[in-house]
VOPAGU-2260 file (C-alpha; in pm, 1 decimal, decimal comma):
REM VOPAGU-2260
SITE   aa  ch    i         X         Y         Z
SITE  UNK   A    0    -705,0   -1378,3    2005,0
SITE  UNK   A    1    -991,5   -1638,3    1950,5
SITE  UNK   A    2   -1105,2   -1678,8    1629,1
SITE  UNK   A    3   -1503,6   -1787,5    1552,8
SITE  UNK   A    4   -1417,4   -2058,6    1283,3
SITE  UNK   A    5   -1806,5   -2083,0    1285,0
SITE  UNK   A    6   -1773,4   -1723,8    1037,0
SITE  UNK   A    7   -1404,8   -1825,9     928,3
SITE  UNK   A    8   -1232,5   -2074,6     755,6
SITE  UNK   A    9    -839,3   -2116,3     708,6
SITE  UNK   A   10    -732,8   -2111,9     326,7
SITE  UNK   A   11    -352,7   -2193,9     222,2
SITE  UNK   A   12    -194,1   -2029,5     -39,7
SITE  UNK   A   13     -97,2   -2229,9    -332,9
SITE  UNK   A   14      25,2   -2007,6    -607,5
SITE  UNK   A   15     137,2   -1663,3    -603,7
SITE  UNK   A   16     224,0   -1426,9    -917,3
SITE  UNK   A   17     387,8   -1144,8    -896,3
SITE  UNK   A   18     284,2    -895,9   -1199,1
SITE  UNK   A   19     442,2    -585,3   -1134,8
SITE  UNK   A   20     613,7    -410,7    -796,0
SITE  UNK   A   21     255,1    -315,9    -627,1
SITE  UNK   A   22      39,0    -549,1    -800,1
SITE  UNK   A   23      57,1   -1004,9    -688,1
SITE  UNK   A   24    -232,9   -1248,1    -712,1
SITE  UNK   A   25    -264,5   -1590,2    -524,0
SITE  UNK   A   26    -424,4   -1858,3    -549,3
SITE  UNK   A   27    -589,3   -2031,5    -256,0
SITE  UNK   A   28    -731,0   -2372,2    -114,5
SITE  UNK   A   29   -1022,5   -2327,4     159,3
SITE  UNK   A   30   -1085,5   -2606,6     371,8
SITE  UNK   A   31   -1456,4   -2630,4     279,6
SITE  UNK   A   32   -1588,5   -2486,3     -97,3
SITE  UNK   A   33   -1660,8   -2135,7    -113,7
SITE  UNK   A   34   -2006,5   -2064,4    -236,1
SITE  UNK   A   35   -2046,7   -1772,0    -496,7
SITE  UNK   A   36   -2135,3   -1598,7    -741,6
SITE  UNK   A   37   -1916,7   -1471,8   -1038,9
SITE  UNK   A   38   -1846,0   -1079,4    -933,5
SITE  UNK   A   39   -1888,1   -1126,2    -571,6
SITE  UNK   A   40   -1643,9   -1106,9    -321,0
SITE  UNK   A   41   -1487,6   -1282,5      -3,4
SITE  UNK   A   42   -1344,5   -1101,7     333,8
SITE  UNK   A   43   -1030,5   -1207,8     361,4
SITE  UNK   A   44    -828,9   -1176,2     722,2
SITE  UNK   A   45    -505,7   -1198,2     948,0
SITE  UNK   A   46    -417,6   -1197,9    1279,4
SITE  UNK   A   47    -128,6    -853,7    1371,3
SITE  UNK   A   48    -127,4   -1032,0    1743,9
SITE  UNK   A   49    -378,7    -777,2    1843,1
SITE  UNK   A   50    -668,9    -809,7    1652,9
SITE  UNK   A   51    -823,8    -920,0    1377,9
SITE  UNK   A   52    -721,3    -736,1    1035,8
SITE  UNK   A   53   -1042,4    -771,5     743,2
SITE  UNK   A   54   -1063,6    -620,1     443,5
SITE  UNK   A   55   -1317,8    -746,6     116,6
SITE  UNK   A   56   -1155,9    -853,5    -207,2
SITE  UNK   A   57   -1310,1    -945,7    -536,6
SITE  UNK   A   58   -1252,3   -1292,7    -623,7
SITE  UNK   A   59   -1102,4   -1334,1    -958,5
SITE  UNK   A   60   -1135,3   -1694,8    -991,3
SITE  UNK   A   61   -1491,9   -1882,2   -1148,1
SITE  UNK   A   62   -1702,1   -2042,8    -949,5
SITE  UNK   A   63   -1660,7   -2340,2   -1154,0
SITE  UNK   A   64   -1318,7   -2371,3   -1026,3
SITE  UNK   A   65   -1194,8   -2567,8    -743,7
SITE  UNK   A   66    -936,1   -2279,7    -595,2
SITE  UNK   A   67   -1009,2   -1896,1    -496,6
SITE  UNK   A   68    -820,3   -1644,8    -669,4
SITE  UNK   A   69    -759,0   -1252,3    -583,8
SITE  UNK   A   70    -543,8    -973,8    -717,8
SITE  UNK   A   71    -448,5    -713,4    -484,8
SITE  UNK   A   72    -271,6    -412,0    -503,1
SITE  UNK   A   73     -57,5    -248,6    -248,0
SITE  UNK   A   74    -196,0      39,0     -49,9
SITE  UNK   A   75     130,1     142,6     196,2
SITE  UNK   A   76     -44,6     265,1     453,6
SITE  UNK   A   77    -305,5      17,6     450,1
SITE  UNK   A   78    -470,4    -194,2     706,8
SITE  UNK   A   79    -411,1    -547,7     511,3
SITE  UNK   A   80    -249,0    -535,7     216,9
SITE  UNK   A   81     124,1    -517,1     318,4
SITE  UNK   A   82      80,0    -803,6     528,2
SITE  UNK   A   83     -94,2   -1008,1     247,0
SITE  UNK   A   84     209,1    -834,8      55,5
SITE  UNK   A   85     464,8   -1088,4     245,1
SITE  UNK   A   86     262,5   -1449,3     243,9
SITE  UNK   A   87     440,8   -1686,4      17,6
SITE  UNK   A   88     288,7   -2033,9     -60,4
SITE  UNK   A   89     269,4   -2248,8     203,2
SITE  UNK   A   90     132,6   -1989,0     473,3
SITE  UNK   A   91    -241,4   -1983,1     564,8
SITE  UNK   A   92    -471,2   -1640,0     640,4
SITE  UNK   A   93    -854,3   -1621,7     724,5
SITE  UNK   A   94   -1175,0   -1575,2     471,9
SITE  UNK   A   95   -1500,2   -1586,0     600,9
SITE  UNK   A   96   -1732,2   -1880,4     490,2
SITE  UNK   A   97   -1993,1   -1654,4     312,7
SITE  UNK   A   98   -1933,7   -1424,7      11,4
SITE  UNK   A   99   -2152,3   -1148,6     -26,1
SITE  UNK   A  100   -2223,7    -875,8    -287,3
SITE  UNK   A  101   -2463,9    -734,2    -571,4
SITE  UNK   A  102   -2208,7    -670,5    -860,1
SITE  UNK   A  103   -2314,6    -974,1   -1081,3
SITE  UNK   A  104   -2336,5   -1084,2   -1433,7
SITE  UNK   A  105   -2690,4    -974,6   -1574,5
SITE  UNK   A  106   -2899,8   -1277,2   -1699,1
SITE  UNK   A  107   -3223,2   -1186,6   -1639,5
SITE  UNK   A  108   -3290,5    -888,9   -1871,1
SITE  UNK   A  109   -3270,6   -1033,2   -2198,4
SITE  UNK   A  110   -2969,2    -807,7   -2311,8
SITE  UNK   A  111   -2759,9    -977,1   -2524,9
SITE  UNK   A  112   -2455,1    -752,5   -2504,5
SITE  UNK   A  113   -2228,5    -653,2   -2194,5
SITE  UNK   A  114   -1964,3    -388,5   -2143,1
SITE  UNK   A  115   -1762,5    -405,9   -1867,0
SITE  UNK   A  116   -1502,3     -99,9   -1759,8
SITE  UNK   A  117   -1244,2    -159,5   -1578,0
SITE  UNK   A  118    -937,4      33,5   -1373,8
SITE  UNK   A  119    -596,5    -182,2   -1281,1
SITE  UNK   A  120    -770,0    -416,3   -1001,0
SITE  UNK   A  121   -1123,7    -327,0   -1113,0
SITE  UNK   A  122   -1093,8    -639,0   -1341,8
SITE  UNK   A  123   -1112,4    -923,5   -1088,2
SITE  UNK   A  124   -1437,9    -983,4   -1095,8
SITE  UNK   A  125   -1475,5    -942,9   -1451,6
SITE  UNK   A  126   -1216,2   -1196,7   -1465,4
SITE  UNK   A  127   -1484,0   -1408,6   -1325,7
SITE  UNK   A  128   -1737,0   -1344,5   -1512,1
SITE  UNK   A  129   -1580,1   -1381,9   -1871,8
SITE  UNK   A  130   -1399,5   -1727,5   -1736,9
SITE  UNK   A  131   -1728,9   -1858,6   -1594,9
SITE  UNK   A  132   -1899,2   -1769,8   -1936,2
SITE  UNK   A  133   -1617,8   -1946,1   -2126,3
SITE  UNK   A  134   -1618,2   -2244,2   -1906,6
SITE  UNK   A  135   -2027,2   -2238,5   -1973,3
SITE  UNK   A  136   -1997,0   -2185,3   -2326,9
SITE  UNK   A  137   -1684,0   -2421,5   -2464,1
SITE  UNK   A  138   -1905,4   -2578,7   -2740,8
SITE  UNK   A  139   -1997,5   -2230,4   -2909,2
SITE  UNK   A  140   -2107,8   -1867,7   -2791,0
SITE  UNK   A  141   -2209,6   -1872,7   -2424,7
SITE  UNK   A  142   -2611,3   -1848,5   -2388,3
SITE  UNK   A  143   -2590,6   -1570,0   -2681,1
SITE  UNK   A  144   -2393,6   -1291,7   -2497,9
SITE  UNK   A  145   -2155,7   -1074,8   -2631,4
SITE  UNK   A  146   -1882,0    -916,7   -2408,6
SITE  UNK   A  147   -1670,8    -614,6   -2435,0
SITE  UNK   A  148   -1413,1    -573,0   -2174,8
SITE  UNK   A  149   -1270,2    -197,6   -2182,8
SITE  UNK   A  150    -991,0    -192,7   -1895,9
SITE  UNK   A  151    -767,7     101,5   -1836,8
SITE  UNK   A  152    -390,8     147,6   -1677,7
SITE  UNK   A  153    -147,5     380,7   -1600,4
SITE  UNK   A  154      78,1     142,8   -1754,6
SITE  UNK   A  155     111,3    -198,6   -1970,2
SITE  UNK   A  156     242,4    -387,9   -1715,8
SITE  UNK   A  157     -39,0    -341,0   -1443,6
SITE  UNK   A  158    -268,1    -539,4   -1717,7
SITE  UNK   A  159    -256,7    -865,6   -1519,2
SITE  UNK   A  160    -523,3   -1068,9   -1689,9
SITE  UNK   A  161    -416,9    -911,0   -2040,3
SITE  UNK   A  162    -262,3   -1223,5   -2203,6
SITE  UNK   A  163    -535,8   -1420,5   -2044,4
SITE  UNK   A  164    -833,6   -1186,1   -2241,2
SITE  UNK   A  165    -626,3   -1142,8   -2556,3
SITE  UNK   A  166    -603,4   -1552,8   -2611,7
SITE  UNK   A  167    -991,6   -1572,8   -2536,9
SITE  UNK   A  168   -1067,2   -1279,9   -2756,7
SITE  UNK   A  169    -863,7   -1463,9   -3029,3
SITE  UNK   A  170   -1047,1   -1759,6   -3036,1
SITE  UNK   A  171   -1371,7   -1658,3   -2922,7
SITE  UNK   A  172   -1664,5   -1470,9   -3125,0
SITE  UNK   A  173   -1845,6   -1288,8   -2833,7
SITE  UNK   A  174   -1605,2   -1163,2   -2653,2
SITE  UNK   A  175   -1340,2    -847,8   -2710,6
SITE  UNK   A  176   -1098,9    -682,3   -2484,6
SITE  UNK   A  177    -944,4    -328,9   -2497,9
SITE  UNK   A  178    -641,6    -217,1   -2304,0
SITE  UNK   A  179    -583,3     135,1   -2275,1
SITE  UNK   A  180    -263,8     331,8   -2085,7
SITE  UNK   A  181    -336,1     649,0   -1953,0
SITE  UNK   A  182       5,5     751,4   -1926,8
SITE  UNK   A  183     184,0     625,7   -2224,9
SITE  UNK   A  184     512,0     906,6   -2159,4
SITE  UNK   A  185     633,0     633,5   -1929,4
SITE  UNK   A  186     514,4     311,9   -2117,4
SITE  UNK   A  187     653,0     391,4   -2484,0
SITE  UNK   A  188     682,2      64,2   -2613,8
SITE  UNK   A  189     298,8      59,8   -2588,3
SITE  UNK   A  190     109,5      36,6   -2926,3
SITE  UNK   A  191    -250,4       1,8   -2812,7
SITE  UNK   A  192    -522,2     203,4   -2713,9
SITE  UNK   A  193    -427,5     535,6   -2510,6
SITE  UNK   A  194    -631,2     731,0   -2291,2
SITE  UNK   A  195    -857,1     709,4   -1943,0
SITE  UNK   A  196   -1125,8     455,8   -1945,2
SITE  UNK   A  197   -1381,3     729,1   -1930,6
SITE  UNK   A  198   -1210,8     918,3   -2230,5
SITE  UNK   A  199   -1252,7     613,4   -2463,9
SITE  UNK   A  200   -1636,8     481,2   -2322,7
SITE  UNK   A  201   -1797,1     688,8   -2552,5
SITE  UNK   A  202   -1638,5     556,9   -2866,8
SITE  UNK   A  203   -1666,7     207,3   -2801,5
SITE  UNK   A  204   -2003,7     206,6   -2705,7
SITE  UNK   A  205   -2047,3     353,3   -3076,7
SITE  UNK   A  206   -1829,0      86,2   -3257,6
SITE  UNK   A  207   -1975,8    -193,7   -3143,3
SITE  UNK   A  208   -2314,2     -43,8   -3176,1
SITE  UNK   A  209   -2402,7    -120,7   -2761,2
SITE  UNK   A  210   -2728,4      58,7   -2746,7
SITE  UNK   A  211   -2897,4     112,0   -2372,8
SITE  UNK   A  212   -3212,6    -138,8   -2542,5
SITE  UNK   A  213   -2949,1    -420,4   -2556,8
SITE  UNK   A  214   -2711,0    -367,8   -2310,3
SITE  UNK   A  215   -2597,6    -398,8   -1953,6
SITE  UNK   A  216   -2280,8    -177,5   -1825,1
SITE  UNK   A  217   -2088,1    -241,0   -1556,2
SITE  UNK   A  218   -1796,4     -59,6   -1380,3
SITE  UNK   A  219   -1526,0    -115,2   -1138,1
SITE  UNK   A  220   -1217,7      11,8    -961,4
SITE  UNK   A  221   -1152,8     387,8    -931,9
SITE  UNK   A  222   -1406,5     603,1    -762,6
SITE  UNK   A  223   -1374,3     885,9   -1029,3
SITE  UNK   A  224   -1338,5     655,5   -1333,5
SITE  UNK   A  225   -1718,2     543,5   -1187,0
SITE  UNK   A  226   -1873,7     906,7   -1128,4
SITE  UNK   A  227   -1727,0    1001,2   -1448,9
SITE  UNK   A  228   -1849,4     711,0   -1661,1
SITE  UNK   A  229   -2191,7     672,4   -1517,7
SITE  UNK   A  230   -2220,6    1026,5   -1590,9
SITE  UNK   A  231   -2141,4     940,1   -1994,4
SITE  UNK   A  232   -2355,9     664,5   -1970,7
SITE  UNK   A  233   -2699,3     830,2   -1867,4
SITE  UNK   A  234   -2639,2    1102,5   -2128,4
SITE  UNK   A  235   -2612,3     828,9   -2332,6
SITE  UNK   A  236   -2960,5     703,1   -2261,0
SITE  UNK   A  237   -2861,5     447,6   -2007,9
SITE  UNK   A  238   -3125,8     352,3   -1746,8
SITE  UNK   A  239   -2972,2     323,0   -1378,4
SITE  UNK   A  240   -3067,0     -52,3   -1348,8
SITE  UNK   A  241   -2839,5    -136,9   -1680,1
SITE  UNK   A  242   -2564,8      78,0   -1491,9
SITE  UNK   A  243   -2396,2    -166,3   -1219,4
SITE  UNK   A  244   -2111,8     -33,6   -1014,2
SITE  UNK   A  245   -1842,6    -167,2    -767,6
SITE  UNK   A  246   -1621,3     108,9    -623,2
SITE  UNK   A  247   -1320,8     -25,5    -478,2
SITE  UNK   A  248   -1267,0     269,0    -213,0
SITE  UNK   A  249   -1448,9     601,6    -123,4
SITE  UNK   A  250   -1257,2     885,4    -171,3
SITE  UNK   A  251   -1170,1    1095,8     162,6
SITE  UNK   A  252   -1412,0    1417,9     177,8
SITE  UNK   A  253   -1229,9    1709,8     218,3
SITE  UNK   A  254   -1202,1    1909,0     545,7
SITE  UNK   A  255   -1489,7    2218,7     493,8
């Protein structure tokens, strides 16, 4: 089939890391840079010899980089991941030319602190943001922000930007990063934090004393890991606009 290069561009793959059975990242080249903001995403695309196969992805990678990163995570069933699943380096798939999307950092409010939530995948784009602030920010605390990243997992191993957070939260004042396994029967060499994102939002919102005057939430990943928190958050005082949500699928409805 015929491809309108006008809307796409070819990308090569030039790294790929595999984290855990069901979870890989690459790394890609475009042919032409790839305008966006930290959050946003980019439709990526192949060819199954019948049609065109498109699904949006979160890009992982800052804007002030030169190559694209995404994180994936197999769906079985689903209409573009196990192909993506097989590319090594070397091969070439589709993204279209423009990103798009509204789930971006907040720095027009005046808050000074941030707390982004998190499920497996639901990180990529906060991935983004925290490198782009870091990149911003290397000769002290980036435009006065503070940053709490709370990110939740079935498992340790499905933390694929953990060592990446821990080392900036080491040597970094304004930000801090919280891992928590939700199912820590299967993990039990795990020492950290244990329970569901929305079971610990409540007590880290208290600890670092992130009020709803002075601070901007944002979610993504899991469907009910958003209802749930958003839910904790307005009883918490938490105006929708200071709420900002990306939900990575919607659930299936079922039959009445």
């Amino acid at each position: 089939m015929t491809v309108n290069r006008t809307k796409f561009q070819k990308i090569e793959i030039v790294q790929r890391k595999d984290h855990a059975q069901d979870l890989w990242s690459i790394r890609v080249r475009p042919e032409k840079p790839l305008v966006f903001q930290a959050g946003q995403y980019a439709t990526l695309a192949c060819n199954d010899g019948r049609r065109l196969l498109e699904r949006p992805y979160s890009i992982v990678s800052s804007p002030l980089e030169t190559e694209i990163e995404f994180f994936f995570e197999l769906v079985p069933h689903g209409g573009l991941t196990p192909a993506l699943r097989k590319m090594q380096v070397g091969e070439t798939l589709l993204m279209r030319r423009q990103a798009k999307g509204r789930f971006t950092f907040d720095k027009t409010s005046g808050h000074k602190n941030h707390f982004l939530v998190a499920t497996v995948t639901g990180v990529a784009p906060f991935v983004s943001m925290v490198r782009t602030l870091a990149l911003e920010g290397r000769n002290g605390r980036p435009r006065g922000h503070q940053v709490l990243v709370l990110q939740a997992a079935s498992r340790s191993w499905e933390f694929a930007y953990r060592e990446e957070f821990e080392a900036l939260a080491r040597q970094s004042s304004w930000f801090k990063y919280v891992p928590t396994v939700s199912r820590p029967w299967e993990d039990p060499s795990w020492k950290g934090e244990v329970g569901r994102a929305e079971d610990l939002l409540r007590k880290y919102l208290d600890a670092f004393g992130l009020e709803p005057s002075s601070t901007t939430t944002y979610l993504c990943g899991q469907p009910q890991m958003i209802e749930n928190s958003r839910g904790i958050l307005r009883r918490k005082g938490f105006q929708k606009e200071f709420i900002r949500q990306e939900i990575y699928w919607v659930p299936n409805k079922k039959a009445k």
